[in-house]
Each structure stands twice: as structure tokens, then as C-alpha cells.
KERO-174415 format. One record per atom (N, C-alpha, C, O): residue in three letters; x negated, y, z negated. Coordinates in steps of 0.05 Angstrom, whole numbers, padded with zeros to 5 digits, always signed. Each point is the difference from the previous one (the first is absolute). Layout:
REM KERO-174415
ALAXYZ ...
This chain:
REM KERO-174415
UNK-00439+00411-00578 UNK+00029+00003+00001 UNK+00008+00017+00024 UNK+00019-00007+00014 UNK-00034+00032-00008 UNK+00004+00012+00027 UNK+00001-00015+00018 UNK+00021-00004+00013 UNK-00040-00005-00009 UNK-00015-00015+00026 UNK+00021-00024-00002 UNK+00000-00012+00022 UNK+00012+00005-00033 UNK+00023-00029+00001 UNK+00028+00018+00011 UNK+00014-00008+00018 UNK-00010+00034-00032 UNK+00028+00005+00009 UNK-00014+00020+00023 UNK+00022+00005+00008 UNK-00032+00004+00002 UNK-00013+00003+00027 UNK-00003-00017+00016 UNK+00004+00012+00021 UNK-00010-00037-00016 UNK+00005-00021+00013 UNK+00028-00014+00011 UNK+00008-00011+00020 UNK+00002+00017-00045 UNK+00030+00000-00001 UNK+00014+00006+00015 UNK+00017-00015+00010 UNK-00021+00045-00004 UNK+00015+00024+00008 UNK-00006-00006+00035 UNK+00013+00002+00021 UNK-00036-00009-00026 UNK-00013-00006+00032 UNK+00011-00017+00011 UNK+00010-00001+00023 UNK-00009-00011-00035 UNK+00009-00029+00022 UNK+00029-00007-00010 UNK+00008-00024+00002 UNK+00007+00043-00010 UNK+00029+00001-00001 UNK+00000+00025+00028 UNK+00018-00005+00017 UNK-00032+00025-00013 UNK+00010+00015+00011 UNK-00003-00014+00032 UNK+00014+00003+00019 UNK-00043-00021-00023 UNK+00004-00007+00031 UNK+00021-00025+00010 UNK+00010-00002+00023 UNK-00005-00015-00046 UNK+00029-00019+00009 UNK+00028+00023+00009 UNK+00018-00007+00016 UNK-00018+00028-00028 UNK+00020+00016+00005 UNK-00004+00009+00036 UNK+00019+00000+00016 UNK-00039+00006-00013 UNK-00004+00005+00026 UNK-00007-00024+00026 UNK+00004+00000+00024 UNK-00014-00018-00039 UNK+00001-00020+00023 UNK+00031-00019-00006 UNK+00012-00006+00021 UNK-00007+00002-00033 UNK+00026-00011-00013 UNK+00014+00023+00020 UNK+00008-00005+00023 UNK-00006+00031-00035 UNK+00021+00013+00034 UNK+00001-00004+00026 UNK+00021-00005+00012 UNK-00054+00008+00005 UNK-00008-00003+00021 UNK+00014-00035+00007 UNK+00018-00005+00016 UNK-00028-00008-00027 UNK+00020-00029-00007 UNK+00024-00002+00014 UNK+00006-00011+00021 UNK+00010+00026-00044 UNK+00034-00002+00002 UNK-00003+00018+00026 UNK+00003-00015+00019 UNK-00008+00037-00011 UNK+00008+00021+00015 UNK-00006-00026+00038 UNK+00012-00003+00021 UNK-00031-00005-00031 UNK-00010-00009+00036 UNK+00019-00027+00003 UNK+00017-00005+00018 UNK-00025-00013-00041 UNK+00010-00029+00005 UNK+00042+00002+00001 UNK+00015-00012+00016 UNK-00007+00032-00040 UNK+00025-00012-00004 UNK+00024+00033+00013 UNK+00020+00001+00014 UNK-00028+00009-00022 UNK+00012+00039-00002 UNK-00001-00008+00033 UNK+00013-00015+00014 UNK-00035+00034-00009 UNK-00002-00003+00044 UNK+00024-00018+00007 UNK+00023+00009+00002 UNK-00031-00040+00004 UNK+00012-00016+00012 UNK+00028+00004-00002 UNK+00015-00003+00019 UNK-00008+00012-00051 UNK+00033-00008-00004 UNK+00011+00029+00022 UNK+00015+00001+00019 UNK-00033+00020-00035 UNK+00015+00032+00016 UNK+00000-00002+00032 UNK+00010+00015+00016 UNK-00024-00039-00012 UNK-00002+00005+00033 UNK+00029-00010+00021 UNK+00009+00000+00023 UNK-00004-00005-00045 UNK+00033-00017+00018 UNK+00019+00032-00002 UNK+00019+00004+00016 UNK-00025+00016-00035 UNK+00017+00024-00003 UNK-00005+00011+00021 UNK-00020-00006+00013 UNK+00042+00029-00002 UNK+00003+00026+00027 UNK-00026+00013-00009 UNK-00007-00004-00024 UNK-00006+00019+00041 UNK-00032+00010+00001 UNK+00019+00029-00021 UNK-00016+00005-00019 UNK+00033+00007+00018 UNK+00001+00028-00022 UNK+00004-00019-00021 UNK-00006+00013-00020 UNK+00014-00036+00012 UNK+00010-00010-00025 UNK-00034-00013-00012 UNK-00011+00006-00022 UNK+00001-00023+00041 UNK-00029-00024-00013 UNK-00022+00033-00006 UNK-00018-00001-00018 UNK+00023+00029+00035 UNK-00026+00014-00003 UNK+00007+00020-00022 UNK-00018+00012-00012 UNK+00040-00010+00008 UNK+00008+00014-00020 UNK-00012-00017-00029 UNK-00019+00008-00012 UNK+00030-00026+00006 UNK-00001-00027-00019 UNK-00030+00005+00001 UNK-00010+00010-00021 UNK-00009-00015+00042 UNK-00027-00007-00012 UNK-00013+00016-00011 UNK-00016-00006-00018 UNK+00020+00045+00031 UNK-00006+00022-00004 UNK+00003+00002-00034 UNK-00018+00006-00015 UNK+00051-00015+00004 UNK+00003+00006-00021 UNK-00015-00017-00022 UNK-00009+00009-00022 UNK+00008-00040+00032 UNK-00018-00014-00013 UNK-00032+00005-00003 UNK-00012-00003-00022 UNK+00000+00011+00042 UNK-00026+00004-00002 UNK-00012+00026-00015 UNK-00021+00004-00013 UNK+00051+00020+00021 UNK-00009+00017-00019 UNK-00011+00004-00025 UNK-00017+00017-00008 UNK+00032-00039-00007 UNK+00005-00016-00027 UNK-00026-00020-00006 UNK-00015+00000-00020 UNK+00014-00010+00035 UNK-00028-00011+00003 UNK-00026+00009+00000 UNK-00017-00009-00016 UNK+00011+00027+00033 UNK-00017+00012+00008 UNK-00013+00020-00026 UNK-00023+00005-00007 UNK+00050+00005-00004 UNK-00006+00016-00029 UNK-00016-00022-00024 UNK-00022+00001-00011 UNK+00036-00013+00011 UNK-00014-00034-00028 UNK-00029-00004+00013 UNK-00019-00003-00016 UNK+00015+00002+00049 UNK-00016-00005+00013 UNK-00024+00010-00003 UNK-00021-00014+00000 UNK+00021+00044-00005 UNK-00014+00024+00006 UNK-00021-00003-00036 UNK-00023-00002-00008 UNK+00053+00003-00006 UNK-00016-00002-00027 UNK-00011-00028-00006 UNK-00011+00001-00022 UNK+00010-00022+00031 UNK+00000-00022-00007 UNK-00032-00001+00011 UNK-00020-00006-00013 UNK+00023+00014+00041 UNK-00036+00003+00015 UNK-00008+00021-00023 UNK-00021-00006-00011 UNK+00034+00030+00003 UNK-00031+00010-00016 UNK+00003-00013-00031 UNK-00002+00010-00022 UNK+00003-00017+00024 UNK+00009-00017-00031 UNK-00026-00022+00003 UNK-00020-00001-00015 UNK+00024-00017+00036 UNK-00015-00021+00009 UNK-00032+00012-00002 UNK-00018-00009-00014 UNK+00016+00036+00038 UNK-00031+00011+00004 UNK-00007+00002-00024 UNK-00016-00016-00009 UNK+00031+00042-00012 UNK-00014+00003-00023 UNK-00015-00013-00026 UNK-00020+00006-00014 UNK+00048-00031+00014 UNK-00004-00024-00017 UNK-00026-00010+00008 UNK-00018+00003-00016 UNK+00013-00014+00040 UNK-00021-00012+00013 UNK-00017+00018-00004 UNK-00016-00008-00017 UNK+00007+00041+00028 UNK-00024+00006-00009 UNK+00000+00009-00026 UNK-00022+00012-00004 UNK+00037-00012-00015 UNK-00012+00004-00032 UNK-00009-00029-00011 UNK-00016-00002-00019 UNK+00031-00026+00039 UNK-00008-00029-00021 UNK-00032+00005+00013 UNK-00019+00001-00017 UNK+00012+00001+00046 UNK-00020-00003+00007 UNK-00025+00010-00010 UNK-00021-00011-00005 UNK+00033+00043+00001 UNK-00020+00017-00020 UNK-00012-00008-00022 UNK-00024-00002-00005 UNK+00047-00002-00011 UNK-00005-00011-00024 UNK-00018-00031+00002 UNK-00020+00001-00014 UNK+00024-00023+00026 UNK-00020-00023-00001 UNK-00024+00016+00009 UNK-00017-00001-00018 UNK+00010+00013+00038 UNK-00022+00014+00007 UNK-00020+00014-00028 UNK-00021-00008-00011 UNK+00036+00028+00007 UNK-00005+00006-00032 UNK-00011-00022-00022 UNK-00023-00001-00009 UNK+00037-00010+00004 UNK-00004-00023-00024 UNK-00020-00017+00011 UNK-00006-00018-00015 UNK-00011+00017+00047 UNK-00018-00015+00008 UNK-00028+00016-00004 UNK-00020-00012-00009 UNK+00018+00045+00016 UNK+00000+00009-00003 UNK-00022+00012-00029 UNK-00024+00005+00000 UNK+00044-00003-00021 UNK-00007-00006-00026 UNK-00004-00019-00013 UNK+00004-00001-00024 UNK-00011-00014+00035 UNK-00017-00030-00010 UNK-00017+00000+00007 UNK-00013-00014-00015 UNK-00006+00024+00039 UNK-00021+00002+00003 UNK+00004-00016+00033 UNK-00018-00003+00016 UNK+00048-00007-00012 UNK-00013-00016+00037 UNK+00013+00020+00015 UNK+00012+00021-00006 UNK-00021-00037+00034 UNK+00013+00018+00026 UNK+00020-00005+00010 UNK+00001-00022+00011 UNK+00016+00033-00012 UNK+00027-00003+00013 UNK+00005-00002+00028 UNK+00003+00021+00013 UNK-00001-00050+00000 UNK+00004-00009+00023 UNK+00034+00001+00003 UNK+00011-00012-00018 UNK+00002+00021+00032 UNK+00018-00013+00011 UNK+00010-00027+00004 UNK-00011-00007+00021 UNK+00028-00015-00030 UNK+00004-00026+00017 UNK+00013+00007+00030 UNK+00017+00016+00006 UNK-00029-00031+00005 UNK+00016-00002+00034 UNK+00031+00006-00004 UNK+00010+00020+00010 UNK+00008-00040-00028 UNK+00025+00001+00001 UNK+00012+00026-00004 UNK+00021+00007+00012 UNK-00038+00014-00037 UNK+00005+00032+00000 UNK-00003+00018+00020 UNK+00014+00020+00004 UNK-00038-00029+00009 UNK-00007+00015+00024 UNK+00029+00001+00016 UNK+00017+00018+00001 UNK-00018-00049+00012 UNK+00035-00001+00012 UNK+00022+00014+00003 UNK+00012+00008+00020 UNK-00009-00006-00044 UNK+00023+00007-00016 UNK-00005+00020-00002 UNK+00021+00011+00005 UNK-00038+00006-00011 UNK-00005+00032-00008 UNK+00005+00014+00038 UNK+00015+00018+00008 UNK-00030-00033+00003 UNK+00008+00010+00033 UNK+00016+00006+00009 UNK+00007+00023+00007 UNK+00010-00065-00001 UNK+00024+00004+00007 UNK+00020+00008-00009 UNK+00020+00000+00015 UNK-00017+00010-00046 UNK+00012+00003-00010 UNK+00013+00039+00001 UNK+00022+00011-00006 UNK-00045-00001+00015 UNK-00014+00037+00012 UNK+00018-00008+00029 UNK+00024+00003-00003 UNK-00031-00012+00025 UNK+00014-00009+00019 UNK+00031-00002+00001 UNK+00015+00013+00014 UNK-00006-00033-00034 UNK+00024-00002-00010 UNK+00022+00024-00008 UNK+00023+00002+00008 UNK-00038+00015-00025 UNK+00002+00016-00009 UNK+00007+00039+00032 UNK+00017+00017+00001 UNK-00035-00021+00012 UNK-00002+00008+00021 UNK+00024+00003+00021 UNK+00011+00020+00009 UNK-00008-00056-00003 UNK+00018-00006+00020 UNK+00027+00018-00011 UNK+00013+00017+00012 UNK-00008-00028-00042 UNK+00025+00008-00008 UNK+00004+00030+00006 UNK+00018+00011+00014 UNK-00041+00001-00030 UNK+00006+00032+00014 UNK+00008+00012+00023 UNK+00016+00018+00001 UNK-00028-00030+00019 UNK+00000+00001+00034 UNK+00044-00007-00001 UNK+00016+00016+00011 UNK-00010-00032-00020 UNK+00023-00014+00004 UNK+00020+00020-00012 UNK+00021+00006+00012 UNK-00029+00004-00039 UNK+00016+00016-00020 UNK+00006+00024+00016 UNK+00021+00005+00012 UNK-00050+00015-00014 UNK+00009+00025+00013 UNK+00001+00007+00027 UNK+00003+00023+00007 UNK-00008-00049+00017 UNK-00007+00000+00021 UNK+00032-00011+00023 UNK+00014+00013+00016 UNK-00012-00038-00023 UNK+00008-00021+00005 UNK+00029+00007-00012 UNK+00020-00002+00014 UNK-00018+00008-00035 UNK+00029-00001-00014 UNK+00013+00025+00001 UNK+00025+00001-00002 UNK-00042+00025+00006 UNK+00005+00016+00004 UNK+00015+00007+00036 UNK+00015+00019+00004 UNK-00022-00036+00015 UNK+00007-00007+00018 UNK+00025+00004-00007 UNK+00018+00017+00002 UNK-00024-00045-00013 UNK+00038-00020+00003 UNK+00024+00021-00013 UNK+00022+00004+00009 UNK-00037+00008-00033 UNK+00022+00028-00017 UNK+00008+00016+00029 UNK+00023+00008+00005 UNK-00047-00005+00013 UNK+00014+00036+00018 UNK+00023-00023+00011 UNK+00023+00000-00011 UNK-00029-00020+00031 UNK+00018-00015+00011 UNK+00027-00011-00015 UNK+00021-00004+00013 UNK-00022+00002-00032 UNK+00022-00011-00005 UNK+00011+00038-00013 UNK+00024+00000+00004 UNK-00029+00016-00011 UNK+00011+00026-00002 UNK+00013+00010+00029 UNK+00020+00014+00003 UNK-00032-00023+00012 UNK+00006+00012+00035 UNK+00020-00019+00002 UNK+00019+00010+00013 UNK-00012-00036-00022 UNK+00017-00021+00010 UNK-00013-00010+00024 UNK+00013-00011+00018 UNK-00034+00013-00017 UNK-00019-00012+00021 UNK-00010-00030+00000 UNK-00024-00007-00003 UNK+00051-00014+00008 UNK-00008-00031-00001 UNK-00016-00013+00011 UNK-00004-00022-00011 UNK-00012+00029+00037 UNK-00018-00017+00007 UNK-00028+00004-00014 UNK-00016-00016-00008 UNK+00016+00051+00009 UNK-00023+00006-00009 UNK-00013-00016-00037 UNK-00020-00009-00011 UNK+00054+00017+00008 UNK-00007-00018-00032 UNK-00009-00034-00008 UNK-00009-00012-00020 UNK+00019+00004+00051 UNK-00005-00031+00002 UNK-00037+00000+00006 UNK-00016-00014-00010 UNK+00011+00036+00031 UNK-00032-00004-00002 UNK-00014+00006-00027 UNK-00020-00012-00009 UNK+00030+00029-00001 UNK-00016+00008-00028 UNK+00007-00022-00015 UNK-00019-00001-00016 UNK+00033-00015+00011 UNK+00005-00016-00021 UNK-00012-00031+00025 UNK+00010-00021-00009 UNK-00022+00018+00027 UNK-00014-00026+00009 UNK-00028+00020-00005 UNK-00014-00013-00015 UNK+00004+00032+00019 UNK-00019+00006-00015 UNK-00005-00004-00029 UNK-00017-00014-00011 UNK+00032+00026+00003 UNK-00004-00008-00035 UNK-00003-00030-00007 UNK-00018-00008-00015 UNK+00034-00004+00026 UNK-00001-00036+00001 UNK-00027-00011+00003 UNK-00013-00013-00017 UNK+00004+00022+00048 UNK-00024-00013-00001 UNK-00032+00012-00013 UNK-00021-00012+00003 UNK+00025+00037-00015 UNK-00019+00006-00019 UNK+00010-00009-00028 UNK-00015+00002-00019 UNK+00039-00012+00017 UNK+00008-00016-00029 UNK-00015-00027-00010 UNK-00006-00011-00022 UNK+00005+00005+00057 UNK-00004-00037+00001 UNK-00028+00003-00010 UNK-00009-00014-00019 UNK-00009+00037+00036 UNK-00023-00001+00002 UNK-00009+00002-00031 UNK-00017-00016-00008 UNK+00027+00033-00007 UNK-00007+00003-00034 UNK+00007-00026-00016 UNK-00015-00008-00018 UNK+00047-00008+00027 UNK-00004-00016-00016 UNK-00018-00017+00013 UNK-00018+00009-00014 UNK+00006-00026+00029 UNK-00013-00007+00015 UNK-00024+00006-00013 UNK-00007-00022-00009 UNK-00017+00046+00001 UNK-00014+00005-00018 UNK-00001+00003-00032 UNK-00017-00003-00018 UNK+00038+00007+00020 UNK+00010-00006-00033 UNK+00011-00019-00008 UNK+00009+00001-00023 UNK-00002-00031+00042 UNK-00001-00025-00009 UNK-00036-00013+00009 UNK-00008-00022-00007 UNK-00003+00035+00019 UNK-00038-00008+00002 UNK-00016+00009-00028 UNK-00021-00010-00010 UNK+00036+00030+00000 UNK-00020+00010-00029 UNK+00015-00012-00020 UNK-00013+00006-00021 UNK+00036-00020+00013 UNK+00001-00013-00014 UNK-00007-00032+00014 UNK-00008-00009-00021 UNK+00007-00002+00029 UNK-00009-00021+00013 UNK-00041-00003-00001 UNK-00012-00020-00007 UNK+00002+00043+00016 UNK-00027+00004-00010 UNK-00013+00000-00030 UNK-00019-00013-00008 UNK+00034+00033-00005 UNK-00004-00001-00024 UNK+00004-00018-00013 UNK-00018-00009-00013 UNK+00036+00000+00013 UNK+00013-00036-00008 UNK-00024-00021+00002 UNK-00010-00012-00019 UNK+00002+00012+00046 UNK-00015-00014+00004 UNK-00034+00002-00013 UNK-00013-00017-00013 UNK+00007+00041+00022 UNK-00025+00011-00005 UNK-00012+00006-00034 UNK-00021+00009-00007 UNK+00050-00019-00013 UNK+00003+00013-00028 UNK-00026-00017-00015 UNK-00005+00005-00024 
């Protein structure tokens, strides 16, 4: 029953995060881009903030879930008397998923923290570079985090 609502939890928290990355690149961007540079960087600052929070917990939600389900099959292989191999598709996914996990940080306290001084300064261009930075380390995660569900999928 753990291990089912732990799975659960997992792979609700990562639709929440790639499901954002999603909306934020494909539909959010494009529309704010027709707005005045203090109006689209304000808007995304406030959106991502919001984001970024669901984001933050949603990646450790994801890690932890993942290494207690992992643990635990390990264990239960374990105590049966076999050896606990990894499948390829876990390997994957346990990686890119550490990576994933990574980028976001780089973006959160790095990247976003940027865009906060700039848009506090009223500093519009600078906020336009920090937020085409954030963009294209967005693309790059969903971009990996549509390969590990696409791998695993496959590899199941």
C-alpha cells in the first residue's frame, strides 16, 4: 500500500512539473511576449515564482519517492536470497532524473534569482536576459524529462 501511494505521489508530482515546464515554454512565453518588456517580465517573475515553489517541492517529492520505491525493491530482492540489479530504464531515470533535479536548482537560486534583482532594479533588459536564460534551461529539462518518460515507457 506504501509503495502504490508512493508511486502515486511520484508521478503526480512529476506531471505537475513537467505539465508546468509545458504550459510555461509552449503557451505562457509566447502569449507574454507580445506584452511591454516591465509588463511580460514582471508577469513571468510573478508566475515562475509560483511555480518554482510547487517546483522545488515537487523535485524533492519525486527524488525521495524514487529513492525509498528503489530501496525498498532492492530490499525485498535482497531478502529473498537474489541480487538486486538495477533495470536500464531505472538507471535512466534515477540519473536523468538527479540531472533534472540539478538543472532546476541552477535555475531556482541562480537564474531566477537574477530575474528577482532585475526586475526589483526595474532593470528590463537585464530581466529579458534572465528570463531567455531561464527559457532555454527550461527547454533543456523538459526536453530530458520528456526522454525519461519516453525511456521508461519504452524500456518498462
Amino acid at each position: 500500500m506504501i509503495y502504490a501511494l508512493l508511486k502515486t505521489l511520484h508521478l503526480l508530482a512529476i506531471i505537475v512539473w513537467l505539465g508546468g515546464m509545458c504550459f510555461s515554454y509552449f503557451f505562457l512565453r509566447p502569449a507574454a511576449a507580445q506584452l511591454e518588456a516591465p509588463v511580460r517580465v514582471r508577469l513571468m517573475h510573478a508566475v515562475m515564482g509560483r511555480f518554482f515553489k510547487a517546483t522545488f517541492w515537487a523535485s524533492l517529492l519525486v527524488l525521495g519517492s524514487g529513492v525509498w520505491m528503489l530501496g525498498r525493491v532492492a530490499k525485498q530482492v535482497v531478502q529473498s536470497g537474489g541480487v538486486f540489479q538495477m533495470p536500464l530504464a531505472w538507471t535512466v531515470m534515477a540519473v536523468l532524473g538527479c540531472v533534472m533535479v540539478a538543472i532546476f536548482m541552477h535555475i531556482k537560486f541562480a537564474l531566477y534569482k537574477k530575474l528577482s534583482r532585475s526586475v526589483g532594479a526595474e532593470d528590463w533588459a537585464a530581466g529579458g536576459q534572465a528570463l531567455a536564460q531561464i527559457r532555454n534551461w527550461l527547454a533543456f529539462n523538459l526536453g530530458l524529462g520528456t526522454l525519461v518518460v519516453t525511456i521508461v515507457t519504452l524500456l518498462r
